[in-house]
MARFIPA-890844 format. One line per 10 residues: their letters; for each residue x, y, z of N, C-alpha, C. Coordinates in steps of 0.1 Angstrom, whole numbers. Layout:
BEGIN
A	X,Y,Z,X,Y,Z,X,Y,Z | ...
% end
This chain:
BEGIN
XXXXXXXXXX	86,-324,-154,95,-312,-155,106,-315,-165 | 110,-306,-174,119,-311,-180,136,-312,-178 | 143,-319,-185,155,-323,-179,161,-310,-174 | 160,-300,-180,174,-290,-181,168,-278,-171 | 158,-281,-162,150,-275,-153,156,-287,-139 | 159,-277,-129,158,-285,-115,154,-272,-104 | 145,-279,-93,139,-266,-84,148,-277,-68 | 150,-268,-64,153,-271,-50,159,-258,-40 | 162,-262,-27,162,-254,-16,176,-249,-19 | 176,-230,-17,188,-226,-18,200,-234,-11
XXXXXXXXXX	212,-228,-14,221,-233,-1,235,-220,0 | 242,-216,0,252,-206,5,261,-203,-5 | 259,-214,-10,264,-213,-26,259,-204,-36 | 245,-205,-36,236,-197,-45,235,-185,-42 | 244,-177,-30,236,-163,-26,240,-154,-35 | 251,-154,-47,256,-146,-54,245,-145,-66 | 240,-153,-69,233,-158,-80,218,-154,-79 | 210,-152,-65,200,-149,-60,200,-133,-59 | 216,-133,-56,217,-111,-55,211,-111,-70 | 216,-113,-76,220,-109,-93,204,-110,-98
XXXXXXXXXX	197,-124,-95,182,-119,-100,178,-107,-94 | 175,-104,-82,170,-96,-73,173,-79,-79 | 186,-79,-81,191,-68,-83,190,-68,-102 | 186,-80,-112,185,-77,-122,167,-73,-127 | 160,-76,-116,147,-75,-113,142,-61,-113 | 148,-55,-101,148,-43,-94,159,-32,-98 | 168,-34,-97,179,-30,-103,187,-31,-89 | 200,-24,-88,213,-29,-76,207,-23,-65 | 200,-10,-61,197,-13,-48,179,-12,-48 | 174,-17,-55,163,-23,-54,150,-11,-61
XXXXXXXXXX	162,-6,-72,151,9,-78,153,6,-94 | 143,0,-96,142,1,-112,144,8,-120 | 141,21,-117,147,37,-126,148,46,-117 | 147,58,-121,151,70,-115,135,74,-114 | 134,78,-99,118,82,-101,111,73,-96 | 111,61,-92,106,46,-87,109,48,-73 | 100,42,-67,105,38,-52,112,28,-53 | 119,23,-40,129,13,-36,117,2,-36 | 121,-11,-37,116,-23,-35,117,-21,-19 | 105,-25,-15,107,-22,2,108,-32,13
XXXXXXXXXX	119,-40,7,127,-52,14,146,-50,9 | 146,-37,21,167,-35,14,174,-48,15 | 169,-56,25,179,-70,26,181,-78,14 | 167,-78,2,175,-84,-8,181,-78,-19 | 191,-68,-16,199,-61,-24,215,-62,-15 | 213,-74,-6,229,-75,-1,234,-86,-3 | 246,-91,-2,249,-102,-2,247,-111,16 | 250,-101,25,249,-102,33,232,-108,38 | 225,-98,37,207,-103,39,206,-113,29 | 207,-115,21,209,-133,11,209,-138,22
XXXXXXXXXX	224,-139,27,230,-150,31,218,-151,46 | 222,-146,53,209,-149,68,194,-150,67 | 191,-149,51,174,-157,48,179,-172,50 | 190,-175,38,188,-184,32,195,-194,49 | 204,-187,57,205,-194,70,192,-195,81 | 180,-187,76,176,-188,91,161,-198,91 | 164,-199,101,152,-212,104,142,-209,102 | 133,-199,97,120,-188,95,119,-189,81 | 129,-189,77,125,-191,63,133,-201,51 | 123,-208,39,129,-214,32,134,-205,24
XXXXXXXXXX	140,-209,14,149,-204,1,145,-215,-9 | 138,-215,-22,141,-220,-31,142,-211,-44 | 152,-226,-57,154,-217,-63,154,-228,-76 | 154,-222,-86,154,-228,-102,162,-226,-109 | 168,-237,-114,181,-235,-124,181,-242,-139 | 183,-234,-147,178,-230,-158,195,-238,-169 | 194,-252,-173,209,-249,-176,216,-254,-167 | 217,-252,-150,223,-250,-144,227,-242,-137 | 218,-229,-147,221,-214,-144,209,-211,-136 | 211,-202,-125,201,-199,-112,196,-188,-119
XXXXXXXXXX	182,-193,-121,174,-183,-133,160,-180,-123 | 155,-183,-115,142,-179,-104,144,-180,-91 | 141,-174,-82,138,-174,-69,124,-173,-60 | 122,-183,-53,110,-174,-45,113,-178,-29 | 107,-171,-20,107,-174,-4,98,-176,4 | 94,-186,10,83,-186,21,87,-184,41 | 82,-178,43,84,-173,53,75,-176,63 | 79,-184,73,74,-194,81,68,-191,95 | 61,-195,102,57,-186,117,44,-198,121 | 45,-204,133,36,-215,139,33,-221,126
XXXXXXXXXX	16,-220,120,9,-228,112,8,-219,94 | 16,-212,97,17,-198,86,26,-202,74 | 25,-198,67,34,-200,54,30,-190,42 | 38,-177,42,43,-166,38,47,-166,22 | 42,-169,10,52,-172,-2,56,-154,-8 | 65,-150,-9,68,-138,-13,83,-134,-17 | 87,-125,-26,98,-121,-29,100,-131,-45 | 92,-133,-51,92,-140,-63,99,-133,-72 | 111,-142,-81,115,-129,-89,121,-141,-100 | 120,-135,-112,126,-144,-127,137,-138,-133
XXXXXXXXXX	145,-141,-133,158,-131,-142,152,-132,-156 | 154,-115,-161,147,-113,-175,150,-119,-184 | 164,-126,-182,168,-132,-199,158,-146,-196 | 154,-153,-190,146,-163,-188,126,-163,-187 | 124,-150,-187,108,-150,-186,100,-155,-196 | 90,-161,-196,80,-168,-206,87,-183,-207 | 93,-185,-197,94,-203,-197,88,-213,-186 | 81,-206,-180,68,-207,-170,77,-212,-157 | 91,-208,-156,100,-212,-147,90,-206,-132 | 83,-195,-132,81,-194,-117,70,-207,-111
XXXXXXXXXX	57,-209,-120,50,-219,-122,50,-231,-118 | 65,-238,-121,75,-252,-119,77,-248,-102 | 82,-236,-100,87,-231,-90,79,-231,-74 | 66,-221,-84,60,-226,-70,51,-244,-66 | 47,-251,-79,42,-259,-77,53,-269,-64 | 66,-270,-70,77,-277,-62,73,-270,-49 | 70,-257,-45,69,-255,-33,63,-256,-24 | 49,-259,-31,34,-263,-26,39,-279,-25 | 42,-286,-26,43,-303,-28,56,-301,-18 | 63,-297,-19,70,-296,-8,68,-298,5
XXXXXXXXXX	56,-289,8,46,-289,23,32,-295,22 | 36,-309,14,24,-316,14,22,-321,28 | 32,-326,36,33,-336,47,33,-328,62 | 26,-313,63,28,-305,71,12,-307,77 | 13,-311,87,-4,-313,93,-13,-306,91 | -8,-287,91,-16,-278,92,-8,-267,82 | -11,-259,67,-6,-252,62,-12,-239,57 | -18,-227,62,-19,-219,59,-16,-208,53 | -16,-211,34,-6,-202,33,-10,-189,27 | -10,-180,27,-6,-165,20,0,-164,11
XXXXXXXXXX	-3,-151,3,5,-149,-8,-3,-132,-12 | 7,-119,-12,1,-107,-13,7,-107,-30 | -5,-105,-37,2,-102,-52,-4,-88,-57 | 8,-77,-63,3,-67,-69,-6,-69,-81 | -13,-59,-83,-26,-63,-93,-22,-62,-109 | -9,-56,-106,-4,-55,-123,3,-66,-127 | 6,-75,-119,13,-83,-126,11,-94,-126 | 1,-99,-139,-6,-114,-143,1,-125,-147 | 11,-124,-148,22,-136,-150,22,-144,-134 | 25,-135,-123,31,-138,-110,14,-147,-106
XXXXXXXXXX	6,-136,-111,-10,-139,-103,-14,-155,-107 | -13,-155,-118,-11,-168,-130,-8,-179,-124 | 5,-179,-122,15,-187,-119,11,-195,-105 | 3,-188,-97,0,-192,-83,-13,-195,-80 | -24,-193,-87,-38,-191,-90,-36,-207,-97 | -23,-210,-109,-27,-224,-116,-23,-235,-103 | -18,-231,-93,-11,-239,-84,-24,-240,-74 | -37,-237,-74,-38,-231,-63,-41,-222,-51 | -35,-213,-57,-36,-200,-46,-46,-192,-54 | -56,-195,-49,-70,-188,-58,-81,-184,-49
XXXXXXXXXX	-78,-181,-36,-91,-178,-26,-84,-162,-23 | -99,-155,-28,-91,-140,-25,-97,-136,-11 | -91,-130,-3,-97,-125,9,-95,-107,11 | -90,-105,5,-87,-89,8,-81,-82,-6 | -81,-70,-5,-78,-63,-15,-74,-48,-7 | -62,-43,-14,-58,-29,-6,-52,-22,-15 | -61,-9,-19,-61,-3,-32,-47,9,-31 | -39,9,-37,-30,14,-39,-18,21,-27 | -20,7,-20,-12,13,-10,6,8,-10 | 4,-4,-23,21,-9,-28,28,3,-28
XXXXXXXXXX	39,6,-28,50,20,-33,51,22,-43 | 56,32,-51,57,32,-67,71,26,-73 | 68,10,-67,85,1,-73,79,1,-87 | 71,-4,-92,69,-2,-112,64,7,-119 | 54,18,-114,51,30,-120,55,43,-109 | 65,50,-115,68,64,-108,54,75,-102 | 43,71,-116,36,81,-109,23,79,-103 | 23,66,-98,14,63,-95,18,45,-85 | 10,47,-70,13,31,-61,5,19,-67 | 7,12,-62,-2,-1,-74,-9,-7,-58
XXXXXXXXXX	-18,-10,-62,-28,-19,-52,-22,-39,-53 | -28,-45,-41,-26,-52,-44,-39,-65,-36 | -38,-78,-39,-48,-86,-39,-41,-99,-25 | -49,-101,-19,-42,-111,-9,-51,-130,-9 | -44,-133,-9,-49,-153,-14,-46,-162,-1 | -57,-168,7,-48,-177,15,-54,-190,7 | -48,-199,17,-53,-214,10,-48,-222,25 | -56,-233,26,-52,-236,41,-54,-256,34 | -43,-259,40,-39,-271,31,-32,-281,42 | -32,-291,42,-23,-301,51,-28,-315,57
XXXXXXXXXX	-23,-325,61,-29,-335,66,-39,-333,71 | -43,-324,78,-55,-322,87,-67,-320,82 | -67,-321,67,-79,-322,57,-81,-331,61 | -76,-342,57,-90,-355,63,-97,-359,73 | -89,-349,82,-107,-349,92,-112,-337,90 | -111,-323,86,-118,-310,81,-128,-317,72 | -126,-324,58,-133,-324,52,-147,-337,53 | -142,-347,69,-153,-357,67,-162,-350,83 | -160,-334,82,-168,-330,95,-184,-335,97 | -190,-341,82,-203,-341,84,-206,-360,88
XXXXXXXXXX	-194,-366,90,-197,-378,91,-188,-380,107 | -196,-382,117,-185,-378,129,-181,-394,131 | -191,-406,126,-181,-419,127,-171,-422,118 | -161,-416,112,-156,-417,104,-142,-406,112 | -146,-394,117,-136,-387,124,-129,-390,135 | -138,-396,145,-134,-400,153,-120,-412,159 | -121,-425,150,-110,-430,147,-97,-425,146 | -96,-413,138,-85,-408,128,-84,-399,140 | -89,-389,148,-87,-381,159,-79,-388,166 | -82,-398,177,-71,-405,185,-64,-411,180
XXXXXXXXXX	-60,-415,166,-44,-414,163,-37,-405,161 | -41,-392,167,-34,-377,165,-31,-377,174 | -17,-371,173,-7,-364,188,-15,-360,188 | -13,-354,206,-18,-342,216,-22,-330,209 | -10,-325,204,-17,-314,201,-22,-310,186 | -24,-320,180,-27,-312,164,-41,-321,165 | -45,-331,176,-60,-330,183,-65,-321,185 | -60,-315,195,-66,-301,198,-69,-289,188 | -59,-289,179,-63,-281,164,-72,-287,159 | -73,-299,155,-83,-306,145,-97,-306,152
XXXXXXXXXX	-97,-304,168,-113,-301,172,-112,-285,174 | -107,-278,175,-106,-263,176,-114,-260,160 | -106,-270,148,-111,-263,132,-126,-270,131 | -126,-281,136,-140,-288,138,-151,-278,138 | -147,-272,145,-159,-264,153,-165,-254,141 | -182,-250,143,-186,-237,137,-180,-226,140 | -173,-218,130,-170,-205,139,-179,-193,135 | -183,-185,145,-190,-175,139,-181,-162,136 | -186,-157,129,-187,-140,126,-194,-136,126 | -191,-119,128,-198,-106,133,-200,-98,124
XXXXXXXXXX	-212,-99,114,-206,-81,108,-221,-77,104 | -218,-62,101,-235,-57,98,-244,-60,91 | -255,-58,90,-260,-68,78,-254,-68,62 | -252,-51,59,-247,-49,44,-237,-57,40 | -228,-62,51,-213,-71,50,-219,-87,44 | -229,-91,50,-235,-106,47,-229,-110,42 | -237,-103,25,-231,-111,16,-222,-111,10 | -208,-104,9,-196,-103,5,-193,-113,18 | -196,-115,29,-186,-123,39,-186,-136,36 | -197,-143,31,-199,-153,26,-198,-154,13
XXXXXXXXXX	-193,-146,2,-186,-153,-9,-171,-154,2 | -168,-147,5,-154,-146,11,-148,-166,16 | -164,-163,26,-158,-176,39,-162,-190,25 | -175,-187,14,-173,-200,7,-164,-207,-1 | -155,-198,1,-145,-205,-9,-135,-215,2 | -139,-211,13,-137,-227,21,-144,-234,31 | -153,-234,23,-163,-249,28,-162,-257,30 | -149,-268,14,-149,-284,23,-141,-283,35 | -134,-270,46,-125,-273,54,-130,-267,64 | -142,-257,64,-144,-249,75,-156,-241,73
XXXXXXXXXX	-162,-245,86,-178,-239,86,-180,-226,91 | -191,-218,91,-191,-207,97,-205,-202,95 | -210,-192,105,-222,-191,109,-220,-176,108 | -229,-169,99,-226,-150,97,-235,-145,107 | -231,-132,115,-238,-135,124,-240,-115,124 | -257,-112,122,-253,-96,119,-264,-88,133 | -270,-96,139,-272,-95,154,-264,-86,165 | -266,-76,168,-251,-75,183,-260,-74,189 | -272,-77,195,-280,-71,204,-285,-88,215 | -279,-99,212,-287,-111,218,-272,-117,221
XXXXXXXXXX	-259,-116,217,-244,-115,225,-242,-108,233 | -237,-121,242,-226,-114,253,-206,-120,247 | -200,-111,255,-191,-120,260,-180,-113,264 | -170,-121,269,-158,-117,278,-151,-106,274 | -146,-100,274,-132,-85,269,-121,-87,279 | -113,-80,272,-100,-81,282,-95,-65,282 | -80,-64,287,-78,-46,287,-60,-49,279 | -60,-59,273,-46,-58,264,-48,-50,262 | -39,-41,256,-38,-23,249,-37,-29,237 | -42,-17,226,-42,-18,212,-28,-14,206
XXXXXXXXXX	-22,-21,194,-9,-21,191,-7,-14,180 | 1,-4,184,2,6,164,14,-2,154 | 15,1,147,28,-2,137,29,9,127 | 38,17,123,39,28,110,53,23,103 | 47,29,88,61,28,84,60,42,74 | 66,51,85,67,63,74,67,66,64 | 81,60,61,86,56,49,77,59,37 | 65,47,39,51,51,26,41,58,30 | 43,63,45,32,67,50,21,61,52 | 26,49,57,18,36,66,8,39,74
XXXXXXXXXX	0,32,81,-3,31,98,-11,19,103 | -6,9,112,-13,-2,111,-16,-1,124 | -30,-5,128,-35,-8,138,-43,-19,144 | -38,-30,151,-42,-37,156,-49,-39,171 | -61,-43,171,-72,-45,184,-69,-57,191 | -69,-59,202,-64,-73,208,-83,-79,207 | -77,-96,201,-87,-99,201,-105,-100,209 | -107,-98,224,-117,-97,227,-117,-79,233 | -115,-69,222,-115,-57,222,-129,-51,228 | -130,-43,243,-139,-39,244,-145,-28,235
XXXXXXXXXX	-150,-25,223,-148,-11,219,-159,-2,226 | -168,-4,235,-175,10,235,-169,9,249 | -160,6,258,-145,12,266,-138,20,259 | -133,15,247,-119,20,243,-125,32,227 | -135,31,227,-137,38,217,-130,53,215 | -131,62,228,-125,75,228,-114,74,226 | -105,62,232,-89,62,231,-85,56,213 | -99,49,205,-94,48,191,-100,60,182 | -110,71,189,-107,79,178,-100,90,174 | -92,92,192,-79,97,191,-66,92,183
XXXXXXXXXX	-64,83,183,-59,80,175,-54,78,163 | -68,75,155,-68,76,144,-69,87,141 | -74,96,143,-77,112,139,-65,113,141 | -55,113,149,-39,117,149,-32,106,137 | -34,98,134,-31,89,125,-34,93,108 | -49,102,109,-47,108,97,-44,119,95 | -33,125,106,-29,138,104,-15,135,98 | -10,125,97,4,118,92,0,109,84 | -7,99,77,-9,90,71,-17,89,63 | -14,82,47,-15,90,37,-25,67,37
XXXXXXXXXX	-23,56,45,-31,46,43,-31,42,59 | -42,36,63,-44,35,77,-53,21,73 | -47,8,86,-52,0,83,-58,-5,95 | -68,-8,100,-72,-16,115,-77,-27,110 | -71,-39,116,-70,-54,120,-79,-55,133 | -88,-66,134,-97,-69,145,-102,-82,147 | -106,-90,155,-113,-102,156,-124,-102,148 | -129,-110,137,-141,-111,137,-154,-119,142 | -146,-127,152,-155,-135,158,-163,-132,172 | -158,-116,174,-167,-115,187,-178,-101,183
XXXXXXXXXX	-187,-103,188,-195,-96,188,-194,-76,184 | -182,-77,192,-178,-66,192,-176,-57,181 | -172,-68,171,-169,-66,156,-177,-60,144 | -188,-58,147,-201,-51,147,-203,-36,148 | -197,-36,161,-198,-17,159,-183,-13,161 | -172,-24,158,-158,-18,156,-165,-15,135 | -167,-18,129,-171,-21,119,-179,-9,110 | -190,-10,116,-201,8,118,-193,18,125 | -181,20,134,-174,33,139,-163,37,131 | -154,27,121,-146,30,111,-156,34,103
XXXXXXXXXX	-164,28,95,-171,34,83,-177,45,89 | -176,53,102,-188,67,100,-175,71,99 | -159,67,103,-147,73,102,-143,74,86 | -150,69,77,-142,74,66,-135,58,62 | -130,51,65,-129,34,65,-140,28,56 | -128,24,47,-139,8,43,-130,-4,37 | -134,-16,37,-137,-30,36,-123,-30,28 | -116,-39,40,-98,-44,33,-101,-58,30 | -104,-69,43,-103,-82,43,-108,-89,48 | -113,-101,49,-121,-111,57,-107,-123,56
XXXXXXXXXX	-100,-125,66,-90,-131,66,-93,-146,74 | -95,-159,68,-99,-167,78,-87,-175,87 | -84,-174,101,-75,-184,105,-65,-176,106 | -65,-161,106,-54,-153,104,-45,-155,117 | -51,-156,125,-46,-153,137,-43,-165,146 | -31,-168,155,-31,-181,165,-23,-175,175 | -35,-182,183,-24,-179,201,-24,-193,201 | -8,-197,206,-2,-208,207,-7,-210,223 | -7,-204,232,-10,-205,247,-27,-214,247 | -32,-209,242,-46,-222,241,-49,-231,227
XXXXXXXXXX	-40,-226,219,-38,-230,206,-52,-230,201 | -58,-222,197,-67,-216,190,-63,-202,180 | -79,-206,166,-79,-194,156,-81,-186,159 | -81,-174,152,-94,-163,151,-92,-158,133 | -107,-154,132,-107,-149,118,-106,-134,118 | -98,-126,113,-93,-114,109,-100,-105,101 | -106,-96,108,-117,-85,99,-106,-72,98 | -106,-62,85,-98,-55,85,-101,-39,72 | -101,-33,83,-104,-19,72,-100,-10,68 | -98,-4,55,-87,4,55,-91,16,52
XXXXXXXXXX	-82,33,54,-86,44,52,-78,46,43 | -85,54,30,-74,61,20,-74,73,21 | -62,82,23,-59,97,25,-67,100,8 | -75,111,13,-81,120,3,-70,124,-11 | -59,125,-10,-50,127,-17,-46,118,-26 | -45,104,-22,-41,88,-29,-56,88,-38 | -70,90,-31,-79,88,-41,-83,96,-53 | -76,110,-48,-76,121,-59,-69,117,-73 | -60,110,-72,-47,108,-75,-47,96,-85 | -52,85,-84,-54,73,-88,-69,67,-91
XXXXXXXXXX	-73,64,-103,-82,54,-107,-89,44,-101 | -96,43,-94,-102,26,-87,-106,21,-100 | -102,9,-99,-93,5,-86,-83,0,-86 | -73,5,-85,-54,6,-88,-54,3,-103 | -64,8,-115,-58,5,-127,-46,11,-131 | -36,4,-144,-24,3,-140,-24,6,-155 | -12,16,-159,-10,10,-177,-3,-3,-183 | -6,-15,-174,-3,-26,-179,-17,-37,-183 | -15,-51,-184,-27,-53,-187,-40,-58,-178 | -39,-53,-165,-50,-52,-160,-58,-39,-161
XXXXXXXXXX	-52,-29,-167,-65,-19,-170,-71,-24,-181 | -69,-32,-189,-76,-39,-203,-85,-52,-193 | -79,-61,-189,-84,-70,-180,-96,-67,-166 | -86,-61,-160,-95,-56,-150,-98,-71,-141 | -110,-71,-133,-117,-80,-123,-133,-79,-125 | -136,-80,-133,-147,-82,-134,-158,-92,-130 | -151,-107,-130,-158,-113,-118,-153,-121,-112 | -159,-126,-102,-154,-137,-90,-154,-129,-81 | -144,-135,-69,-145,-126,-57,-140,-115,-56 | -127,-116,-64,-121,-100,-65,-131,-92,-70
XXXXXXXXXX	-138,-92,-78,-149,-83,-84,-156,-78,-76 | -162,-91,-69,-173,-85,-57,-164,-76,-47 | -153,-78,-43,-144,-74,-30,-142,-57,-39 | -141,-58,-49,-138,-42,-52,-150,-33,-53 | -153,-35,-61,-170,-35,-63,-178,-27,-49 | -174,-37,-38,-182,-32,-26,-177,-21,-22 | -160,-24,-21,-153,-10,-24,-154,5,-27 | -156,1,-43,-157,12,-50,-171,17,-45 | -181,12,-40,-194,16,-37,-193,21,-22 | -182,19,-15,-185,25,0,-178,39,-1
XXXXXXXXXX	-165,38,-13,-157,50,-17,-163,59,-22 | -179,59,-33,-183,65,-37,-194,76,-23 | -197,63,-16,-209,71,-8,-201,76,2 | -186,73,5,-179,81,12,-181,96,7 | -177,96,-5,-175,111,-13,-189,115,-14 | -199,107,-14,-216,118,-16,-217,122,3 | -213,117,10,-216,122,24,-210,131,26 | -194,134,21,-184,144,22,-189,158,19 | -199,155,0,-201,164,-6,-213,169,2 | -226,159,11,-239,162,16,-229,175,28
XXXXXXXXXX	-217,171,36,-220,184,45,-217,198,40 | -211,195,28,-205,211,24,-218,214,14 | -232,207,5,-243,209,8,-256,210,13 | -253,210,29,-267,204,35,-281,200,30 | -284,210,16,-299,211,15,-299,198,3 | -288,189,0,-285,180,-11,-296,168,-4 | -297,162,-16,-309,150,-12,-305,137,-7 | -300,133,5,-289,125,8,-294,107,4 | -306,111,-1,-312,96,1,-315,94,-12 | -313,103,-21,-315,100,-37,-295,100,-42
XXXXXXXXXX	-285,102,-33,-275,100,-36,-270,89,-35 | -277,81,-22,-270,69,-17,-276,57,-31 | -286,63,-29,-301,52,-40,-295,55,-53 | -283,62,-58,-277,60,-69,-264,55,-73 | -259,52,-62,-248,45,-60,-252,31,-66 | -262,25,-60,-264,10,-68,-263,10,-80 | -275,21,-87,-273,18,-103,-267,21,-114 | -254,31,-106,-245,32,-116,-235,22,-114 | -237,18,-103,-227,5,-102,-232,-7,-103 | -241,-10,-112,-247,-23,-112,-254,-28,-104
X	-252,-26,-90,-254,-39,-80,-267,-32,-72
% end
């Protein structure tokens, strides 16, 4: 690092200096121009919300000084085995000195010595400096993609989509990665506390997933991109499972605001119980909501025809999130399946998939997993719209429309 560079943890001192990027970023209350949406975190446009990040026990603060001069910020945001990195920002007279890069690497080495680190990172698709910056660090496993449901904080006339990365990182590699040699694990197990034993044989374990057969093979580029830490069995069967359900109620969340709607299934979700009570729902959900998201277990069986009943609904393919989920009460995972609905209006409206006039409409995603993850996308969006167009046709050839979806789309 070089001399006239130092990264370390905010402190109460720095909250004047943290407003000033934030608000030199965004502008004073978090609106870049006239015509832009608000950045949709008001707390960092106060001196006040500064100050109770940088106090509270949930989350770190760090920051980079440039000079001396507090020239970057970023924040990770903390919860059990979770680790949140978001709110990244460079003061403009400082950009192209790869200050965020220095920034987050210090942050990642930071939480080398954490047993178990799961971390996240949601990045908009227009901005390849930030994508760069975390991708050279690292954060390079994509699991989801959610096409233009950002607000319009950098282009007025149009929402920006964005890409989601976990990485799961921490002591507890060294027995994840020697799972195929069990005399070698064993040792290193009973010198583990109580309980990060019980994690390290909970991640031991095969986990399976549920999904239809067309999902296969996108689920498994998804789950290979962690292999040396975690195994998994794809599983497109519902007919030779059983297993347990419970009657937790399913949990909404909206945020008007953008015209949100999030819905979460409690993990062992009966759906052909509760099926009537979710498609009331959502049909009232897209009478107000302009993006609709349902979250679900993917490890039970169920996940299968939660899966086939969104897609006859007009839904398709957000994320395969692994580890997303922890109940501290048995301290166990679960892997996170997730799908999203776009109001007719946002797809009218916007390009797939969230091209932007910056340089990802030249760039684009052409391959790796993001490719594949959109790609499937754009192909379930299209045969959305030929089934739309088959009922206001009937006598249309529904089977010469689907059979052309592959080869205009390559695949």
């Amino acid at each position: 690092m070089p001399k006239n560079i130092t990264v370390r943890k905010a402190t109460k001192e720095d909250c004047q200096s943290i407003l000033a990027i934030y608000q030199d970023t965004y502008g004073k209350d978090g609106i870049i121009a006239e015509g832009h949406d608000p950045y949709p975190s008001p707390t960092l446009f106060t001196l006040k919300g500064i100050q109770e990040k940088i106090a509270s026990q949930d989350i770190d603060v760090f920051v980079v000084a440039y000079d001396t001069e507090i020239a970057a910020v970023e924040m990770i945001f903390l919860e059990h085995y979770y680790t949140l990195f978001d709110e990244l920002a460079v003061k403009k007279s400082h950009r192209g000195l790869g200050l965020s890069s220095i920034l987050i690497k210090y942050m990642l080495e930071s939480r080398e010595t954490q047993f178990l680190d799961i971390r996240k990172v949601i990045m908009v698709t227009h901005n390849l400096l930030s994508q760069a910056a975390h991708i050279t660090n690292g954060l390079n496993k994509y699991v989801a993609f959610s096409f233009c449901q950002y607000p319009h904080v950098y282009f007025p006339d149009h929402p920006e989509s964005g890409l989601t990365t976990i990485d799961i990182r921490g002591t507890i590699l060294s027995v994840l990665t020697k799972r195929e040699t069990p005399e070698q694990i064993t040792p290193i197990l009973t010198t583990l506390p109580e309980q990060q034993r019980t994690v390290a044989e909970e991640l031991l374990k095969t986990r399976p997933i549920f999904v239809p057969a067309h999902y296969e093979e996108l689920a498994h580029s998804i789950l290979s991109q962690f292999h040396t830490c975690l195994t998994y069995t794809i599983n497109t069967d519902s007919i030779s499972y059983s297993q347990d359900t419970n009657e937790r109620p399913i949990q909404y969340e909206t945020e008007d605001r953008f015209n949100f709607f999030y819905l979460t299934l409690p993990v062992r979700y009966n759906f052909h119980a509760g099926e009537a009570e979710l498609r009331e729902v959502l049909d009232s959900a897209k009478r107000r909501a302009q993006h609709i998201t349902v979250r679900f277990c993917g490890n039970t069986v169920d996940a299968i025809a939660i899966i086939q009943f969104l897609e006859g609904h007009g839904f398709v393919f957000h994320g395969l999130q692994p580890l997303a989920w922890y109940d501290e009460t048995c301290m166990t995972f679960y892997d996170v399946f997730s799908m999203q609905w776009i109001g007719p209006a946002v797809l009218s409206e916007n390009v797939f998939p969230g091209q932007t006039n910056a340089a990802i409409q030249i760039y684009g995603y052409p391959l790796g997993i993001p490719g594949k993850i959109i790609r499937f996308i754009e192909k379930q969006l299209l045969q959305r719209e030929a089934e739309e167009q088959l009922i206001l046709t009937p006598l249309q050839d529904s089977a010469s429309i689907v059979a052309s979806l592959d080869t205009s789309l390559g695949l």
